[in-house]
C-alpha positions as CSV (number, residue, x, y, z in Angstrom):
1,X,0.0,0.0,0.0
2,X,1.4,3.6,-1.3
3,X,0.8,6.1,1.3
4,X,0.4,10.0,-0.3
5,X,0.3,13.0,0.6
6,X,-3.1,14.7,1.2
7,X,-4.1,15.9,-2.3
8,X,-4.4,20.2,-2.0
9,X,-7.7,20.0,-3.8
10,X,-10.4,17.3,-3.6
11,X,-13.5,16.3,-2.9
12,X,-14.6,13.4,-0.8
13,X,-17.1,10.8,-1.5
14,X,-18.2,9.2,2.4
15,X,-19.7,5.7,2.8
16,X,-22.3,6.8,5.2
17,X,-22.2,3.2,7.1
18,X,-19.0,3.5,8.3
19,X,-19.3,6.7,9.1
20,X,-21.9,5.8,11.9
21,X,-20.8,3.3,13.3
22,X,-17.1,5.0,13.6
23,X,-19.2,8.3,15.3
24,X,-21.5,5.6,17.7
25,X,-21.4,7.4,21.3
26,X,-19.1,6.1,23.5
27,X,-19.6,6.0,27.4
28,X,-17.5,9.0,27.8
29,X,-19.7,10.7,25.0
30,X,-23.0,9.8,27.2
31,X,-21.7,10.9,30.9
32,X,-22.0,15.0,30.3
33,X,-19.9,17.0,32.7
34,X,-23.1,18.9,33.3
35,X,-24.6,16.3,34.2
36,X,-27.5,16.6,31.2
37,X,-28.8,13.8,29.1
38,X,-26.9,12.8,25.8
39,X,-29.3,13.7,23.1
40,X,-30.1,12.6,19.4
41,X,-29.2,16.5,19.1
42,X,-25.8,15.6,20.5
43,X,-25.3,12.4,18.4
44,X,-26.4,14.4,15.0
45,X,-23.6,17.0,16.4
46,X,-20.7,14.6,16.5
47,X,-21.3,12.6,13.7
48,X,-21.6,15.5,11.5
49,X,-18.5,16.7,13.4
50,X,-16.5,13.8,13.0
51,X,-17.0,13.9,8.8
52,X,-15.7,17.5,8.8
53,X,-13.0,16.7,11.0
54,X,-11.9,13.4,8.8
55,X,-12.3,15.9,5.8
56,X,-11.1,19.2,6.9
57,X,-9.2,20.0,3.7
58,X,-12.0,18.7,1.1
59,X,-13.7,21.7,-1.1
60,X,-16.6,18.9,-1.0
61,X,-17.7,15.8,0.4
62,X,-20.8,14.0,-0.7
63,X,-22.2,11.8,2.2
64,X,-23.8,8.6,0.2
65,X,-26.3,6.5,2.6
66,X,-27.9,3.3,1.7
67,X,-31.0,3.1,0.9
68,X,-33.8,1.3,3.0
69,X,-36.8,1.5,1.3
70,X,-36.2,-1.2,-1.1
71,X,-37.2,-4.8,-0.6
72,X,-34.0,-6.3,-1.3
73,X,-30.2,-5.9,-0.7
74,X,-26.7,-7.6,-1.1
75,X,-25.6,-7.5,2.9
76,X,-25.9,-10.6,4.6
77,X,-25.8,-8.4,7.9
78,X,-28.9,-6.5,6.7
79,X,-31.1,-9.8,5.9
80,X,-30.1,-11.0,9.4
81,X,-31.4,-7.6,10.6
82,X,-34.5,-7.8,8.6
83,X,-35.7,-10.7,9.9
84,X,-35.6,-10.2,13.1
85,X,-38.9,-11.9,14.9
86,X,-39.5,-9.4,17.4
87,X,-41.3,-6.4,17.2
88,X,-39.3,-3.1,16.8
89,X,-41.1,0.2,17.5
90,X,-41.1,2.9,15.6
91,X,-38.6,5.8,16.8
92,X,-39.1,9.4,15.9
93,X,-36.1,11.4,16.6
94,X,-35.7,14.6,18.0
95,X,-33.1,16.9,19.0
96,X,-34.2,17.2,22.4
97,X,-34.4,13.4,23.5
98,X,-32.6,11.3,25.4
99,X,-30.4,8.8,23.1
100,X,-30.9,5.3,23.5
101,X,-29.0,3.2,25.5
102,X,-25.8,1.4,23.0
103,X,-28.7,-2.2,23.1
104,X,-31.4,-0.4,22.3
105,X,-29.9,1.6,19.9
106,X,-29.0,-1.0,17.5
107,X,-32.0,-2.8,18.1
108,X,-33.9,0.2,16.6
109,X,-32.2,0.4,13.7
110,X,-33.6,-3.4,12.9
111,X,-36.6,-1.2,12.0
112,X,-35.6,0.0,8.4
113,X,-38.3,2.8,9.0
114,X,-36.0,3.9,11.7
115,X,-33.2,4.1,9.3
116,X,-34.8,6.6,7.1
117,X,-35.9,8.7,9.8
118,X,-32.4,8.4,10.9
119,X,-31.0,9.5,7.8
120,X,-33.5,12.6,6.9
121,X,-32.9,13.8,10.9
122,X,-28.9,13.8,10.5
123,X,-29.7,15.6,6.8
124,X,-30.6,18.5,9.0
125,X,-28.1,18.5,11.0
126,X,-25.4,18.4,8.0
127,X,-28.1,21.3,6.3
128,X,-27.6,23.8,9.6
129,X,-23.5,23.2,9.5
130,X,-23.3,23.6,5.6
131,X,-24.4,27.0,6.1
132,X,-21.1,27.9,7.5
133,X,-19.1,25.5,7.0
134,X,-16.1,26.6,3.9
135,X,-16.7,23.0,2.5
136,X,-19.7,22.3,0.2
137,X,-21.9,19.4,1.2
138,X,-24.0,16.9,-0.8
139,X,-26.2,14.6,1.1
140,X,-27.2,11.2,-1.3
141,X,-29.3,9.2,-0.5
142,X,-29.2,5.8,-2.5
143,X,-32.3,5.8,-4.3
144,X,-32.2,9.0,-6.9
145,X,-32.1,11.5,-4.8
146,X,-29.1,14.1,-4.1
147,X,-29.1,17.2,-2.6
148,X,-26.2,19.9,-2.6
149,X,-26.9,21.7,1.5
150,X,-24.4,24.6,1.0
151,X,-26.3,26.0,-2.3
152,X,-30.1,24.2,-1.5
153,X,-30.1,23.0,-5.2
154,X,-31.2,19.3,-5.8
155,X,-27.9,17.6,-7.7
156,X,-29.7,14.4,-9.4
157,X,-26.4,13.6,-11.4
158,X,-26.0,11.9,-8.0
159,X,-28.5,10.3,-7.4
160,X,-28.6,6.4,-7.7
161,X,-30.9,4.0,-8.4
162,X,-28.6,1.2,-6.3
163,X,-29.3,-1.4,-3.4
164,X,-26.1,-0.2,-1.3
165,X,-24.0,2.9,-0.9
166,X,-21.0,0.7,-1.3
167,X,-21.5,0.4,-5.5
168,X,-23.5,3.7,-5.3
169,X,-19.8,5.4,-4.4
170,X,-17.9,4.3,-7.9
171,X,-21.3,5.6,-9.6
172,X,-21.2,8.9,-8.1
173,X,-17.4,8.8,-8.9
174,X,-17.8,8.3,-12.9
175,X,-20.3,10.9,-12.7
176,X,-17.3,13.6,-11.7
177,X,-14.8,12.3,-13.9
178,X,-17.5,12.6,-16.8
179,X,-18.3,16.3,-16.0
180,X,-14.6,17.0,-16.3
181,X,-13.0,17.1,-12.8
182,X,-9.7,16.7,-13.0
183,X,-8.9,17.1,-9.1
184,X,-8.2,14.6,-6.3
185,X,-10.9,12.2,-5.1
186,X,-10.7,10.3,-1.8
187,X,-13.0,7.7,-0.7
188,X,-13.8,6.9,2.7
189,X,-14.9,3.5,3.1
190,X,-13.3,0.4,4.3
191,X,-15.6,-1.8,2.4
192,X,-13.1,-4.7,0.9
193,X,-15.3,-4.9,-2.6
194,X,-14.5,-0.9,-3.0
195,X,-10.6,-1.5,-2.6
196,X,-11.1,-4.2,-5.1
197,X,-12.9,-1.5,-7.7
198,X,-10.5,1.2,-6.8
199,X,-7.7,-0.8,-7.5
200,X,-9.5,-1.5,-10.8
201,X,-10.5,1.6,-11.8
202,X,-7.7,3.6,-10.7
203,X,-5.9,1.9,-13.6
204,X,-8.5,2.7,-16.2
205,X,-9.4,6.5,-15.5
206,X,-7.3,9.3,-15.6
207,X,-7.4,11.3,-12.2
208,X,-5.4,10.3,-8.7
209,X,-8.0,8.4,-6.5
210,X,-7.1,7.7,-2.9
211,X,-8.5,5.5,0.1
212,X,-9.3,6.8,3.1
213,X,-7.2,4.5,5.9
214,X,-7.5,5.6,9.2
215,X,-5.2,8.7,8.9
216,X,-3.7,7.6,5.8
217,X,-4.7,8.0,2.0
218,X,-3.3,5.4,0.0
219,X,-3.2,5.8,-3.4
220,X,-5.5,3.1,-5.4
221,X,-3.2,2.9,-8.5
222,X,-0.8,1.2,-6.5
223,X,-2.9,-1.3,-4.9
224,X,-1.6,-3.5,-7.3
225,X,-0.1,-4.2,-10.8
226,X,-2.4,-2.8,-13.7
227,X,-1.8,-6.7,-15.4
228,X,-3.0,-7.8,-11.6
229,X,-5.8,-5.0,-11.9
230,X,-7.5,-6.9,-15.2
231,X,-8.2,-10.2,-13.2
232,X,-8.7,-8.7,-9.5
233,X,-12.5,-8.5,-9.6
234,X,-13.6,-11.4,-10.8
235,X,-10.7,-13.1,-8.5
236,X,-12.4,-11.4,-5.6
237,X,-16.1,-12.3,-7.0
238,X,-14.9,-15.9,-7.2
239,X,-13.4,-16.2,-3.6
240,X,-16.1,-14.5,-2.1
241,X,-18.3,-10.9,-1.8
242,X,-21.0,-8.9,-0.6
243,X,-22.9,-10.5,-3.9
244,X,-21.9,-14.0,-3.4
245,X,-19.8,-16.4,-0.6
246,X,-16.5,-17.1,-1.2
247,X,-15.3,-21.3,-0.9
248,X,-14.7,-22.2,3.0
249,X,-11.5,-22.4,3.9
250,X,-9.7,-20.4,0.9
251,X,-7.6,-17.0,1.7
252,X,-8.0,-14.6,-0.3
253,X,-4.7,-13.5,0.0
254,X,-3.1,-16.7,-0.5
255,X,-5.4,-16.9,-4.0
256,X,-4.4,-13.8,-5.3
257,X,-0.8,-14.4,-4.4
258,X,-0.8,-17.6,-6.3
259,X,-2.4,-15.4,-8.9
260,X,0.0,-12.8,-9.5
261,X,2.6,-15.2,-10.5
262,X,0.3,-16.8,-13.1
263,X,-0.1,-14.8,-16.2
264,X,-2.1,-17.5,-17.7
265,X,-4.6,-17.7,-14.7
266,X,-4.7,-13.7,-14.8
267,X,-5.7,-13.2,-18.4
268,X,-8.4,-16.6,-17.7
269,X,-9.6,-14.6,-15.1
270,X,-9.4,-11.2,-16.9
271,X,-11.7,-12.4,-19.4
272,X,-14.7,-13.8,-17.5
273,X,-17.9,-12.8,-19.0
274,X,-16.4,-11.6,-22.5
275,X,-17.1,-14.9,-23.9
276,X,-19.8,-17.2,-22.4
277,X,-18.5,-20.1,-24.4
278,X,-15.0,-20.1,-23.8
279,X,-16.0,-20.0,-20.2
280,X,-18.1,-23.3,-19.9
281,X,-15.1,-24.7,-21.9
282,X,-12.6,-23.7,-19.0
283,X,-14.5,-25.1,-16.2
């Protein structure tokens, strides 16, 4: 992994998901030195906080949520969730009320209604900071809708009609490149499957794009070789990914090491799905 420098211009594109559960209240965050109750006000604060802080040199981040109002999705996590046999009651949140205990919390947010609510309540929070904040702020939501906070203007051009933020990102990404931005992008996610595109599509488009790593940005081109880069997605499709499982028992690392010194397994690999025939024939 190449470590850079932290591009002078850029803009920022934010896997929402990670984002909350990297802000999720922490004991010290509930016990107030004044002794007052920690609020969904308070929470709404410090996540939006917490983005602006990770991104204090960005002239933009867009913040792209999943989207819950759809019956289906790719996350194994979020079927488990779904299917949850007890009843989950409706939350409405407010500025002003106590936040839920760290059980109930994610209990709640079994209730996909709750997500939504969730999401449009922190929208306001990012729309009251993006009125003085020097960094301009888009708020996706998966599901067609985009809206720029800092100017008010509805930005459709991101909007996606996608299951999951985590695809919704290289969408919103070939949307910037195609309207002729030339600067920086960094992605903040630590979704495995968008290291794997990175790594692919850094090698295909013109334009530095970086990863988000804790402090770090490391720069996708390098993630590996661009004759590794041809094969690396349906490698990681075959050995397992938020669309499919992978074979027990089989490291991915392991595979794609075996890989890399194979140029006939890479270009096999590389050509999956180009010919339907000649891919019955190989198996």
């Amino acid at each position: 992994m190449t470590i850079i420098q932290e591009p002078n211009v850029h803009t920022s594109i934010i896997d929402m998901g990670l984002i909350g559960r990297l802000a999720t209240p922490t004991v010290e965050d509930r016990e107030k030195r004044d002794g007052t109750k920690h609020t969904w006000g308070d929470y709404a604060e410090k996540l939006v906080h917490f983005v602006l802080k990770r991104h204090v040199h960005a002239e933009r981040i867009i913040c792209v949520n999943d989207s819950y109002d759809q019956d289906y999705t790719i996350k194994d996590s979020e079927r488990m969730l779904r299917r949850k046999s007890l009843p989950i009651s409706n939350v409405f949140m407010k500025a002003e009320d106590r936040f839920p205990p760290s059980k109930d919390f994610h209990v709640l947010l079994s209730n996909t209604e709750n997500k939504i609510r969730l999401q449009g309540f922190l929208e306001k929070e990012f729309q009251r900071i993006a009125e003085t904040a020097a960094t301009e702020i888009i708020y996706s939501v998966v599901g067609n809708t985009a809206k720029n906070l800092t100017t008010g203007e509805d930005v459709p051009q991101f909007g996606c009609l996608h299951a999951e933020a985590d695809t919704a990102i290289f969408t919103i990404y070939s949307v910037l490149r195609s309207d002729g931005y030339t600067a920086a992008v960094v992605l903040d996610t630590e979704d495995t499957d968008n290291y794997v595109q990175a790594a692919y599509v850094a090698q295909r488009t013109p334009g530095i794009l970086c990863l988000k790593r804790k402090h770090q940005l490391l720069d996708a081109r390098h993630l590996c070789s661009e004759a590794m880069s041809a094969s690396i997605i349906p490698l990681h499709v075959l050995t397992g990914c938020d669309h499919n499982s992978g074979f027990y028992g089989a490291s991915k690392k392991v595979i794609a090491d075996r890989l890399e010194k194979s140029k006939k397994a890479q270009d096999l690999l590389a050509t999956c799905g180009t010919h339907p025939s000649h891919t019955r024939s190989h198996q």
